[in-house]
N, C-alpha and C positions, 0 to 999 in steps of 0.2 A: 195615430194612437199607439201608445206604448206598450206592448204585452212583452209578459215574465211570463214564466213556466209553471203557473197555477193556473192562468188565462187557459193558455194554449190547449192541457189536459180537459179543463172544463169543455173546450169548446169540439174537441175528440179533430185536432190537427195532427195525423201519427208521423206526417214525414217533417213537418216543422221541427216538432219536439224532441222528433231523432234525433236535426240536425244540431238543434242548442245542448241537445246533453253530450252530441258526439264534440263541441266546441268545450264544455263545461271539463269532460274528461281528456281533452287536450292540455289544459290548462292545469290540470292536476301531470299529467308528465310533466310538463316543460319547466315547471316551479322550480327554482333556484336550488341545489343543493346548501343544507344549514351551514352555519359556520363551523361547528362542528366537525362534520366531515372534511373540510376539504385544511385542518391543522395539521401538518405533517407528524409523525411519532418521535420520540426519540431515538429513536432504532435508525431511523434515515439522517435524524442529524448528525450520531457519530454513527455513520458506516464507513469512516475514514480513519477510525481508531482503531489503533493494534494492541495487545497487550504490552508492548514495551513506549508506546508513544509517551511523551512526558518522560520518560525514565534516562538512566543515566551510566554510562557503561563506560570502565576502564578495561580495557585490549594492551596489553604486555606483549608485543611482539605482533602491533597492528599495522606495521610501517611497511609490512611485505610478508609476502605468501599468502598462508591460511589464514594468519590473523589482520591482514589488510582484504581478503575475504570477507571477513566476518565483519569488518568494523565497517565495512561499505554496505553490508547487508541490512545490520544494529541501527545504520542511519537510515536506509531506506524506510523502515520501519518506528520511524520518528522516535528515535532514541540520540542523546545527544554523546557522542561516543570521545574520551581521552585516548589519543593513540601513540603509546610508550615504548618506547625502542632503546637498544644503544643509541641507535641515529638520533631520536632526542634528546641525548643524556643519561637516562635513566639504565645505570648496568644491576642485574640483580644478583651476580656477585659482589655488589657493594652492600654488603647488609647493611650496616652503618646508616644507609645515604639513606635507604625506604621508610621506615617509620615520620621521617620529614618531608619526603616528598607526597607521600598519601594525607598527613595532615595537610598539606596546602591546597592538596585537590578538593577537599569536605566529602561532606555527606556522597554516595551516590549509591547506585542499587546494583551494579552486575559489576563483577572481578572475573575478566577470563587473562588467564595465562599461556601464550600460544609459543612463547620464547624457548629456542633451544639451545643445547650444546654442540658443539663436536669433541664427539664421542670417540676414544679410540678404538679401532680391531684390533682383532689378531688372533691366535692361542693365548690361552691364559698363559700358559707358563714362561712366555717370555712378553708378556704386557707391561706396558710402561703404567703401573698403579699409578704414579702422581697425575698423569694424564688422567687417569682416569677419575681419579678425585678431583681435578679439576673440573672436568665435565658433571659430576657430582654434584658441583658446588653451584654451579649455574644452574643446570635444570630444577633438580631436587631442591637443594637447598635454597635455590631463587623463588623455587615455585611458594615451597615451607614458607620462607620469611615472609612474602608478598600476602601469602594468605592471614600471618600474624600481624602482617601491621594495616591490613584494609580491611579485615572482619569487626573492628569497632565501627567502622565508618558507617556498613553497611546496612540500610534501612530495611525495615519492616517488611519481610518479601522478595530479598535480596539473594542472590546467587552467587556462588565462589566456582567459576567451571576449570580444573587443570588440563593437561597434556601429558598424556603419557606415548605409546606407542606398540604394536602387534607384537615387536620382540618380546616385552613383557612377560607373554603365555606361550611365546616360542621357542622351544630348545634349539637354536640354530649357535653348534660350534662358531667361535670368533664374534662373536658378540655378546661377551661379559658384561661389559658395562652399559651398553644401552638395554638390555635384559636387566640389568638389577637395576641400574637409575629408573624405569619405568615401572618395575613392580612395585616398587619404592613407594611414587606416587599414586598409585591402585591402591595398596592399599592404605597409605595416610587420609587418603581421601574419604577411603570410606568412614575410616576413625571418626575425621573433622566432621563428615555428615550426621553421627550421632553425639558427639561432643558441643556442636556449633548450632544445634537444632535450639530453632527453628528455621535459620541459614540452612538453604540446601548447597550441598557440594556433592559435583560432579566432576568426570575425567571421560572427555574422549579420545579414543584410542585409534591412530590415523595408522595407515596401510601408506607406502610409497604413493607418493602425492607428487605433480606435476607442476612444482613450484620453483622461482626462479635460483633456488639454492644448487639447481644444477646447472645453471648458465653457464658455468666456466667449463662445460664440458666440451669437445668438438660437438657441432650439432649430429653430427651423424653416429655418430658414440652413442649420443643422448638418446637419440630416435630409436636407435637400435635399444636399448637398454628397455626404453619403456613401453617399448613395443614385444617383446622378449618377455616382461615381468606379466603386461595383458595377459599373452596366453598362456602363461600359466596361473590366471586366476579363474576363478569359477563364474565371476563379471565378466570378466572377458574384458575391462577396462582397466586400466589405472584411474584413482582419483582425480578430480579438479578441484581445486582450493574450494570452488562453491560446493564443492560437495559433502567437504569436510565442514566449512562452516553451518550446512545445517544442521549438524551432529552438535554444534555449541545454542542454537535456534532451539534446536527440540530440547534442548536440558535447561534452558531459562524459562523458555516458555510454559513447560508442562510442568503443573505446581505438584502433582506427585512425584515425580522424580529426586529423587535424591540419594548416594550411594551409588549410584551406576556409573558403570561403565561403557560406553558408547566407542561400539566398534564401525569403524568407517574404513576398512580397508580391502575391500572386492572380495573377500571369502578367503584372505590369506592365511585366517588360521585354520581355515580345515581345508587347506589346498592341498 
């Protein structure tokens, strides 16, 4: 004979009836979670998106140091990076030559300028000026032209980052011309950032960095030197090129930012 759980109550079974309701309430656990639940969100399908993924970044001096730093960085972060040097061709004392070489690039979204000069010392009063409009010409003026002929390109969201340098705000005798080529860009920059707005432009400002521009040195020169500059920073370190390129990281990424100046140099200006 068959009995259900109307039977059972009529007939006052209390350990049977236990045992079907304690089965009944198994079977409410064990029920399949809905479809429902178990769709993942969008949130987990891009957790592997950065804000620069899809994006497209021109690096002026990505071929070495800071800006081969940065351009290693910009890919990690799935952005598809142009890496422009002299060693590519592109010199930005050729003004001439950049208006043509940015149209062949097209469209893309980030301009950084990591390229420098050499800059000469000394006392002013017996400075070789032409040298130093030389050095003018490249930094400053490279950086100038680079920013006038890739700011049409640059899409909706788009960033212009320079280079300047700590001389800039540092009165340090014998450094004429790296002190005004970098103030130079400080403040053009900020100009461009309310002239070019909605384009944000920024300048960060690097401290003696640990890059191969001092290889021709003896190593033990160099050791010495940069072990020497450490301690007399307030870091206690000299930079490494990744260090400087987060300082270009955090001025793309952060959509407030613009106008600023990004200091990356261990606390050399209040050393």
């Amino acid at each position: 004979m068959q009995l259900d759980l109307a039977t059972l109550r009529t007939r006052n079974l209390p350990r049977t009836l236990a045992f079907f309701e304690e089965m009944d309430e198994r079977r409410l656990f064990l029920r399949p979670p809905t479809a429902s639940r178990s769709k993942p969100s969008s949130a987990m399908k891009d957790k592997h998106m950065t804000p620069l993924s899809d994006s497209r970044a021109i690096v002026i001096g990505g071929t070495s140091g800071i800006g081969a730093a940065l351009a290693d960085a910009l890919e990690m972060r799935g952005a598809e990076v142009v890496r422009a040097s002299r060693a590519t061709g592109l010199d930005l004392a050729n003004g001439a030559s950049l208006p043509g070489w940015f149209d062949a690039q097209g469209p893309f979204d980030h301009l950084v300028v990591t390229a420098g000069s050499q800059a000469p010392g000394g006392g002013f009063g017996a400075l070789d000026l032409n040298a130093a409009r030389a050095a003018f010409d490249v930094k400053f003026w490279g950086s100038a032209r680079a920013a006038q002929a890739g700011a049409a390109l640059i899409r909706p969201g788009g960033t212009i980052t320079l280079t300047s340098g700590f001389l800039a705000r540092r009165a340090t005798p014998g450094s004429f011309t790296k002190t005004a080529m970098n103030a130079a860009i400080e403040a053009t920059a900020k100009l461009l950032a309310n002239e070019l707005a909605p384009l944000r432009v920024n300048v960060v400002s690097p401290g003696l960095t640990d890059t191969e521009a001092y290889a021709a040195m003896p190593e033990d020169k160099r050791i010495a030197m940069l072990t020497g500059a450490a301690g007399r920073l307030p870091a206690g370190r000299v930079a490494q090129p990744q260090d400087v390129a987060a300082g270009y990281l955090f001025a793309i990424e952060t959509p407030s930012v613009t106008g600023a100046v990004i200091d990356i140099d261990g606390g050399a200006l209040i050393a």
